[in-house]
C-alpha positions as CSV (number, residue, x, y, z in Angstrom):
1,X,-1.9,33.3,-1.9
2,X,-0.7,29.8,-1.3
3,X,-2.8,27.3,1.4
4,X,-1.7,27.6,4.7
5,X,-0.1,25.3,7.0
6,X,-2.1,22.9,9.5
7,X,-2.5,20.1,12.1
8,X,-1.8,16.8,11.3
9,X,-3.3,14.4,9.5
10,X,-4.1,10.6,9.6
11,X,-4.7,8.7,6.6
12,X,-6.9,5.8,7.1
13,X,-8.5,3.2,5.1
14,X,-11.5,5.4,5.3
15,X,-9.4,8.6,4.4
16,X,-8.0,6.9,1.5
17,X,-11.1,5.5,0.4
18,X,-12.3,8.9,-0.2
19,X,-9.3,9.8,-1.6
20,X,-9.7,7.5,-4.5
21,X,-13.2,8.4,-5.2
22,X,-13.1,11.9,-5.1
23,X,-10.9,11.5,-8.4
24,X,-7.4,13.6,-9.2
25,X,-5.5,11.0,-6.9
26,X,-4.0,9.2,-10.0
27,X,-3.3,12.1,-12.0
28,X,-1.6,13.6,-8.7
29,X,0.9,11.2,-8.7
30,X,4.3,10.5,-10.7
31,X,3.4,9.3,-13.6
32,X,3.6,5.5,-13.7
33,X,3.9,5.4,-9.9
34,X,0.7,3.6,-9.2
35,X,-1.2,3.0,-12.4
36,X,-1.2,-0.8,-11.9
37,X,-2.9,0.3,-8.7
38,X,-5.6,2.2,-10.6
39,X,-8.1,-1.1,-11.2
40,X,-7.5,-2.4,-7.4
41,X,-8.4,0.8,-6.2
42,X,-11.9,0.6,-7.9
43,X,-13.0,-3.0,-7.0
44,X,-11.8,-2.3,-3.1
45,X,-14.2,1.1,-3.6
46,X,-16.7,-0.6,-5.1
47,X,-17.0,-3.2,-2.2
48,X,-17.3,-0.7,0.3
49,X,-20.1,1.5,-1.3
50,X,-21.8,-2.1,-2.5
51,X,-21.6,-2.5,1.6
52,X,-22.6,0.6,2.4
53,X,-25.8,0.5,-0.4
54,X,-26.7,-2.8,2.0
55,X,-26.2,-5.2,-0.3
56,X,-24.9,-8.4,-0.8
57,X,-20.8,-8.7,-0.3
58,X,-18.3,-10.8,-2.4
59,X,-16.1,-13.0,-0.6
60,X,-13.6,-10.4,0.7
61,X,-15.2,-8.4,3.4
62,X,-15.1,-4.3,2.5
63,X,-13.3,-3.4,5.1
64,X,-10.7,-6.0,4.2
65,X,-10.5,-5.1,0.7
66,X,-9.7,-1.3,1.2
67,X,-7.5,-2.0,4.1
68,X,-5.3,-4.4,1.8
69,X,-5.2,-1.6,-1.2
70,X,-4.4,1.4,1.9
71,X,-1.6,-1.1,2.5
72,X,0.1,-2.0,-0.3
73,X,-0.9,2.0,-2.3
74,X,1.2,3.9,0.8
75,X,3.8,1.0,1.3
76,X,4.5,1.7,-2.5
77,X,4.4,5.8,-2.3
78,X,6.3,5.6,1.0
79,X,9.3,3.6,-0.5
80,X,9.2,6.0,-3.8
81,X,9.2,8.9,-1.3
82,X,12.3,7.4,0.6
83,X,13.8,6.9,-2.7
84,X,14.0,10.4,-3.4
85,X,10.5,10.3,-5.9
86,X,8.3,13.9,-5.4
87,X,5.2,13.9,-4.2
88,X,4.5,17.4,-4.5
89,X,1.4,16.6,-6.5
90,X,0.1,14.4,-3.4
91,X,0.7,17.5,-1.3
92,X,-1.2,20.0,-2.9
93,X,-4.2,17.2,-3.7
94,X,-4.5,16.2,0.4
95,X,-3.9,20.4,1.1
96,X,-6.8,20.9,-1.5
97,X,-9.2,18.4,-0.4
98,X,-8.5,19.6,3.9
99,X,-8.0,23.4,2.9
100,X,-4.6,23.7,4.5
101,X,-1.3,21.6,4.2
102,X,-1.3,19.3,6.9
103,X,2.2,19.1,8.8
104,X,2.4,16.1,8.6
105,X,0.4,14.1,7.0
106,X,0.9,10.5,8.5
107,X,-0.2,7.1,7.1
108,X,-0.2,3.9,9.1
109,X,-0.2,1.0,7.4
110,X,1.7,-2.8,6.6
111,X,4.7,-2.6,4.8
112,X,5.3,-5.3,2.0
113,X,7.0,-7.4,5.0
114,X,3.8,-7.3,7.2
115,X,4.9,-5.1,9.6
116,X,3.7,-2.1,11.0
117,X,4.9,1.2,9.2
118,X,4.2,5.0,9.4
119,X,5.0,6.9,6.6
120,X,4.8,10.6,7.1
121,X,5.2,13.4,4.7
C-alpha cells in the first residue's frame, strides 16, 4: 500500500534543520547532488543545537547559519529539479518523515541571485 496523498507543506529553516539531522537526507538524494553540502549542513546544525543547549555562539548567529545552508541546499535542488534531475528519493524521505506525500511541498528561500524564490515539488 503506497502513502497517501496530503496538504501542503512548508519547508523552513527549522523544517530543514530537522531534515538534516534526522539522517537519510544525503543518501536520498542523486548521488553527487549535494555532497559538498554534507559538511555545511553539520556546522549550521551544530550551531543551532550549541544554541539551543544554551551555550556560547560562534560568530555567525544560529539562526543565520541554517538559514544561509536552507538557502543555498534548495536553491541547488530547485535548479537540478528544473533541469530535469529526479527527486523521487526526496519525495518518499519528506512523505516518510510526515506520513503522507505532501501536495506540494513548497520551499521559500534566496536564490543564488538574492532574490526571493519558491520552489515547489
Amino acid at each position: 500500500m503506497g502513502v497517501s496523498d496530503g496538504p501542503r507543506l512548508v519547508v523552513d529553516p527549522a523544517l530543514t534543520y530537522r531534515y538534516v539531522v534526522r539522517g537519510g537526507l544525503w543518501e536520498a538524494l542523486p548521488p553527487g547532488l549535494a555532497d559538498d553540502l554534507i559538511d555545511w549542513a553539520g556546522v549550521a546544525a551544530a550551531a543551532v543545537l550549541q544554541a539551543a543547549m544554551g551555550r556560547p555562539r560562534a560568530v555567525t548567529p544560529p539562526s543565520a547559519a541554517m538559514a544561509e545552508f536552507h538557502d543555498v541546499f534548495w536553491d541547488r535542488l530547485a535548479r537540478a529539479y528544473q533541469a530535469g534531475v529526479g527527486l523521487d528519493g526526496l519525495v518518499a524521505f519528506v512523505a516518510a518523515d510526515r506520513g503522507y506525500r505532501p501536495r506540494p511541498v513548497e520551499v521559500y528561500y534566496k536564490s543564488g541571485d538574492g532574490r526571493p524564490a519558491v520552489f515547489a515539488f
